[in-house]
C-alpha positions in Angstrom: 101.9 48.6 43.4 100.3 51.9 44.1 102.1 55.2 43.1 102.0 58.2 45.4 103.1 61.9 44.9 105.4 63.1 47.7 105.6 66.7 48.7 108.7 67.8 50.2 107.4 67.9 53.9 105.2 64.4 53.9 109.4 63.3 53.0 110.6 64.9 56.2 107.9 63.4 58.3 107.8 59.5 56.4 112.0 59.9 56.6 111.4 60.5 60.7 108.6 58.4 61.3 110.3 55.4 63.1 106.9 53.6 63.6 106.3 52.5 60.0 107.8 48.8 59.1 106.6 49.0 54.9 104.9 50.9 52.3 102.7 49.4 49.8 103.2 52.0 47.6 106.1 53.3 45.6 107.1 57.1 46.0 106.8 59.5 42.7 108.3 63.1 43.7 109.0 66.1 41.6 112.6 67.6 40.9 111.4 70.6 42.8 111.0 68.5 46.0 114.7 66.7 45.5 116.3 70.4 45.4 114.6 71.2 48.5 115.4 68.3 50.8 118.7 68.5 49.2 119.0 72.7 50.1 118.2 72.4 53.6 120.5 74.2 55.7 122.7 71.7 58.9 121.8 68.9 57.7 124.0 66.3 59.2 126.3 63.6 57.1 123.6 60.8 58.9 120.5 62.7 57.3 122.0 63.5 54.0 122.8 60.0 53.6 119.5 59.2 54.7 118.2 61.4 52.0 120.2 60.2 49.8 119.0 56.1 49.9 115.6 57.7 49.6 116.2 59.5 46.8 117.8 56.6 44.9 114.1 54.5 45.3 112.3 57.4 44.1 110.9 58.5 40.7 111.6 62.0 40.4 109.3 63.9 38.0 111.1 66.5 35.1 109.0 69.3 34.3 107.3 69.3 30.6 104.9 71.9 28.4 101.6 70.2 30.2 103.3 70.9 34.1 104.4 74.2 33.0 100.6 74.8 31.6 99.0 73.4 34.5 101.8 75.1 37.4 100.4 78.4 35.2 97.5 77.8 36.0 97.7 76.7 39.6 99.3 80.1 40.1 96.6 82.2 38.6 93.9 80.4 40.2 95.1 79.5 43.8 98.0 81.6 44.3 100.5 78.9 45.2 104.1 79.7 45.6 105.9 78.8 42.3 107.2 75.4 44.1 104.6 74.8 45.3 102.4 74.8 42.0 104.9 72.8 40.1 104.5 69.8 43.1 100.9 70.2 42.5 100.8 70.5 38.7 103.5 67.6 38.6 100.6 65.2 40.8 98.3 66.1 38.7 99.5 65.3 35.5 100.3 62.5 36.5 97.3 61.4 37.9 98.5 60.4 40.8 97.5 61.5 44.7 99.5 63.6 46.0 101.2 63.7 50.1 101.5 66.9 51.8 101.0 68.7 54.8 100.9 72.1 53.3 97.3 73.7 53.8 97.3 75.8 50.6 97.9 72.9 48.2 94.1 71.5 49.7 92.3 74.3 47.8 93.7 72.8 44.0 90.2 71.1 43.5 92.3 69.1 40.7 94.1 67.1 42.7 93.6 64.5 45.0 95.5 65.3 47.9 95.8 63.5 51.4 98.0 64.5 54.5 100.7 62.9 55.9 98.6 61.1 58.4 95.7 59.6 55.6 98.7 58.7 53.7 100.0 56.2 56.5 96.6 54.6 57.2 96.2 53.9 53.5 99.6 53.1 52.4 101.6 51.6 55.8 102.3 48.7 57.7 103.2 49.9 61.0 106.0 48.3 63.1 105.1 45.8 66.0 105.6 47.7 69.5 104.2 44.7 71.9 
């Protein structure tokens, strides 16, 4: 099965998206992006415990010398916000395309990003609504 690199805000949306019935992939995200849908402020018992099954069917990515290098670098040549470089450094050491909404990460020319939306035409089976 297919890997693909989840940015914290392609989780939000996939995690609200009540129109998808599978994935024929299987979700890689970085430790970065499991502290910030864990940090966000109000969320309910309902959505934390959705978070929570999610999280438990993830991969979640450590960082290591080459992310480190590579988020460095990100940082210097884009000017990404430290999380941000670290998602994208993360994707790209791995090899693997990476989700997001987030307009700034589309400028790292070393990555193979798609949004939210390429993501479910590629990846989805939607739900049945006749």
């Amino acid at each position: 099965m297919a890997q693909v690199f989840m940015d914290t805000n392609a989780i939000l949306y996939y995690l609200g998206d009540k129109s998808i019935a599978s994935v024929k992939a299987e979700f890689v995200i970085s430790f970065i992006t499991e502290i910030e849908v864990l940090s966000y402020p109000n969320l309910t018992k309902q959505e934390e415990g959705k978070i929570g099954e999610f999280l438990k069917n993830v991969y979640i990515v450590n960082v290591n010398k080459d992310i480190k290098n590579l988020t460095i670098n990100f940082r210097k040549c884009y000017g990404l916000k430290l999380p941000d470089a670290m998602i994208c450094a993360s994707a790209c050491f791995l090899k693997l395309p990476l989700i997001t909404n987030d307009k700034q990460m589309f400028r790292v020319s070393e990555c193979s990003i798609f949004t939210y939306n390429e993501f479910k035409e590629s990846y989805t089976l939607y739900k049945n609504t006749s």
